[in-house]
N, C-alpha and C positions, 0 to 999 in steps of 0.2 A: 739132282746132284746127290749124289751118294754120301753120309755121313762119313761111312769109313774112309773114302778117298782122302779128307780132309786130315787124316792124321798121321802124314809122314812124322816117323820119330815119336808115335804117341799122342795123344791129343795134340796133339803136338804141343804140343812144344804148342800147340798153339797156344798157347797164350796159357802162358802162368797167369794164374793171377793172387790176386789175395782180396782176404775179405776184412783182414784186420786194419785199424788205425795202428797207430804206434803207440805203445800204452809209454804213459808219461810217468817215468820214473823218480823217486824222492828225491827234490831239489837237495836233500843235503849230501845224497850219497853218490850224485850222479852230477859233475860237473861237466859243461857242457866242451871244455876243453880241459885240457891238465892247465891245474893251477899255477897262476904265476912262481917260475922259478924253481916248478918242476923240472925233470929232465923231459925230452920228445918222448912219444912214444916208438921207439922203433924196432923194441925187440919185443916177444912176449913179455919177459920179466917185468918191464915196464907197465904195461899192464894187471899183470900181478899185482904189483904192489902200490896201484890206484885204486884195485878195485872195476874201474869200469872208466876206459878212455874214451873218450867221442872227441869224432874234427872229421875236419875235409882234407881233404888232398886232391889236386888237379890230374884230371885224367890224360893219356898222352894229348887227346886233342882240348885243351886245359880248362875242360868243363869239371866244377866243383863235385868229387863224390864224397858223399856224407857217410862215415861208418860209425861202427862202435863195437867196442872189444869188453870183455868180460873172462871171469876168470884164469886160470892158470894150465902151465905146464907144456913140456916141449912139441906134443903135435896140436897144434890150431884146425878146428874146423869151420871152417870159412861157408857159410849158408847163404844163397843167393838166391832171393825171391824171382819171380817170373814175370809175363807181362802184366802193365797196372797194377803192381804191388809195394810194397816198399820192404825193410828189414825186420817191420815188425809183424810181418805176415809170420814169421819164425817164433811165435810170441810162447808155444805152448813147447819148444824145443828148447829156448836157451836159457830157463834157472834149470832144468834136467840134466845137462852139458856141461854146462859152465862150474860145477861144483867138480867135474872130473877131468874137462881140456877146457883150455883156451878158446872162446868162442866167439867168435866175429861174422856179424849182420852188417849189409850194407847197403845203401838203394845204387840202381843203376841208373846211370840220367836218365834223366826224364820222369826220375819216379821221385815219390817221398819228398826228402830234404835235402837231396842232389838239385845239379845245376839242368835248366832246360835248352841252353846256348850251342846245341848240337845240332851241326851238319845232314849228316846220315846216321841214323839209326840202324846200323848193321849189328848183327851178331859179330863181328870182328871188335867194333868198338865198345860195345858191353863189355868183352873178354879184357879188353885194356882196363874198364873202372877197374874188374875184379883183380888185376895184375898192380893196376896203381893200388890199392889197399893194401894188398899183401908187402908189399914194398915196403911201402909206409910205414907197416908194425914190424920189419925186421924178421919176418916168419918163412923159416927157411925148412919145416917138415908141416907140411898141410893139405889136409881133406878138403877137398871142394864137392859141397852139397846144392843142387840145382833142379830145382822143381820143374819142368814143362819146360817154355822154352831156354831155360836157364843150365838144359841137359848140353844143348849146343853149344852156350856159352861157355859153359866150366869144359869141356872139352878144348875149346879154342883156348881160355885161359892157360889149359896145363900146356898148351902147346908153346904156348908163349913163356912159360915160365920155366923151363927144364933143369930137373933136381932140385925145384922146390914142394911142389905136387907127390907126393906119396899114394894116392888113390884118389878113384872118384866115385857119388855114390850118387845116381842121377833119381830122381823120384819123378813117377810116371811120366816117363819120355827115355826114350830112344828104346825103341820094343823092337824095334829092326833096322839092324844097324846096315845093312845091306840096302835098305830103300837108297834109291838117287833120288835129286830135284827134281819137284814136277809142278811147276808154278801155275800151268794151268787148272790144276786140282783145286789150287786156293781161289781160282777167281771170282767162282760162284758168292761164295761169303763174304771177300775183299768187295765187292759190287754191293752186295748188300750194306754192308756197315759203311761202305762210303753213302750211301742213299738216305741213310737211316743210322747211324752206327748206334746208338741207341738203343733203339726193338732191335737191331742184328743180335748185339752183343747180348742182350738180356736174352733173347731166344736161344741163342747158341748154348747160354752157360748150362743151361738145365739141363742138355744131352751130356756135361759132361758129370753128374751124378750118376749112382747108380738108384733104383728103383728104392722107394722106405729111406730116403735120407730125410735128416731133417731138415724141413721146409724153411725154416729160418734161418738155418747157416745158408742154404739153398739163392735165400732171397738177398740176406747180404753180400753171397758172392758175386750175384746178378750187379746187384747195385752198385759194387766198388767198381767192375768191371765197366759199365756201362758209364760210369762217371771219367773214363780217364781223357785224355787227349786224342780226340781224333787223330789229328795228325800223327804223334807221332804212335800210338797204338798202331794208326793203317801202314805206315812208313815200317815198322817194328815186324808185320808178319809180312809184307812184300818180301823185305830183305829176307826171313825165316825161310819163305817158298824157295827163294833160289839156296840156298847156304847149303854145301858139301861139305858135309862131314868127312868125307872120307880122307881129304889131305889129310887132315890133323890126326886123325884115326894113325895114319902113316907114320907119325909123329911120334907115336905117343907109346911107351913101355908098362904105362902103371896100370893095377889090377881098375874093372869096371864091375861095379857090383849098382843093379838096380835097384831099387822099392818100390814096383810098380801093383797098384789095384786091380781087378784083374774082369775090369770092364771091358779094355780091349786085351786080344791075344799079345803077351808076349814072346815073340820067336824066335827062341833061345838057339836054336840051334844054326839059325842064317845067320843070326848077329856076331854068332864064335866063329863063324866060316871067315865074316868080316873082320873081326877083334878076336882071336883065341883067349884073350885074360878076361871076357865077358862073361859076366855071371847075372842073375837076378831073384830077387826074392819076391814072392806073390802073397799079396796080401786078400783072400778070398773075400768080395764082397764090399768092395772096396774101390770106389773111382777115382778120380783126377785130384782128388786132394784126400789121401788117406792121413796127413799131417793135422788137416781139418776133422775130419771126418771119426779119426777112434786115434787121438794122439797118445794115447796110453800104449798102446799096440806097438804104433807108429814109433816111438820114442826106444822102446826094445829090440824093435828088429834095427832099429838105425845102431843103438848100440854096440848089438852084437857085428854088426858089418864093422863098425869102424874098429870095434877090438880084432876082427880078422884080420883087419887089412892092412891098420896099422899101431896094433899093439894098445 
């Protein structure tokens, strides 16, 4: 079985993951909902002037998703972890952000402090959590940021959202927007981690560094990974292997700007054939989580994309 077979859309997308907990914020400044006899939260401003809103909101199929919003100003950018992760995978991006847009982390079922009472684990219904949230806070010009398989996600989200999405900035995943499904490609590893998902997952994650990483962030990416839910982890890249990008590609008008590391190729030039507003930045030396990996970096080039793209 071929390594590279296995990354329609970038490592794909397979599997976001994260290696952070959720760091636990100062009970006095972080309530866990707005206080009694506040107003909801539904618009940015709202948030603004809390400081930092958290709650749930029912997704269309009315599983619990857990967000949280922080600072201010008219474009939001909406961050959305990958597979086995949660919102505070984003952990080294949002006091960065947050002092100059509106910044909103949120888990998608099955992850974090969202609900686990879901059906089918599609990339369609992930795209609904991220649509239920946005909703929720009232945020009608917003960046959707999407690490791995979370690049298909925010894709389908904008699809679903139209004229609220102003761009999307996908980090390592979709290197070729031109790939179709080829679910056969995944069956090798889905076989595996059904056997074992364990030693699968833990052996997998290491190919997705690049050589000289640090061993330690290394080993707690293994470990978060290798801890999620079988179930719905294998149910989560099943669906991935089939998922067409391309309808929503159809869809969709707003600029595509990557941040991909530049472990695998990205082919920039099939992907414009597919999407002409496709663009990407290369991060030299740099694998599947460059957010992890040199967030200092990471945090500049994400910068400068979202002042292109949206001001």
């Amino acid at each position: 079985m071929r390594f590279r077979s296995l990354l329609p859309m970038g490592v794909v997308v397979l599997l976001a993951c994260c290696v952070w907990q959720r760091p636990v914020p100062p009970k006095a400044s972080v309530p866990a909902e707005a206080p009694a006899g506040a107003p909801p939260a539904t618009r940015p401003a709202a948030a603004a002037a809390m400081g930092v809103v958290e709650g749930k909101v029912p997704s269309a199929d009315g599983v619990p998703i857990h967000y949280r919003a922080e600072g201010s100003g008219g474009t939001a950018l909406v961050f959305v972890h990958g597979w086995s992760c949660d919102g505070g995978y984003w952990k080294n991006q949002v006091p960065y952000f947050s002092s100059r847009y509106l910044v909103v982390t949120l888990d998608l079922a099955g992850h974090g402090a969202s609900g686990l009472g879901r059906k089918k684990w599609t990339i369609e219904a992930y795209a609904d959590d991220v649509k239920a949230v946005v909703e929720k806070l009232g945020l009608t010009r917003v960046v959707l940021i999407g690490h791995s398989m979370s690049g298909p996600v925010t894709v389908e989200a904008a699809r679903k959202m139209p004229g609220r999405v102003v761009a999307l900035i996908p980090v390592d995943t979709l290197q070729d927007l031109s790939e179709k499904p080829d679910p056969e490609a995944w069956e090798g590893i889905l076989q595996s981690m059904r056997e074992d998902f364990r030693s699968a997952t833990t052996d997998f994650v290491h190919k997705l560094f690049p050589e000289g990483a640090d061993p330690a962030l290394v080993n707690r990416v293994a470990s978060a990974m290798a801890a999620a839910p079988p179930n719905i982890a294998i149910a989560t890249i099943e669906s991935l292997s089939r998922y067409d990008i391309r309808p929503a590609l159809a869809q969709l008008k707003v600029p595509i700007r990557c941040i991909n590391g530049d472990k695998w190729p990205t082919e920039m030039e099939r992907s414009r054939k597919a999407y002409p507003r496709y663009d990407a930045v290369i991060l030299p030396g740099l694998g599947h989580f460059p957010m992890l990996e040199a967030p200092k970096i990471f945090n500049e080039k994400l910068l400068n994309a979202v002042r292109d793209l949206a001001g």
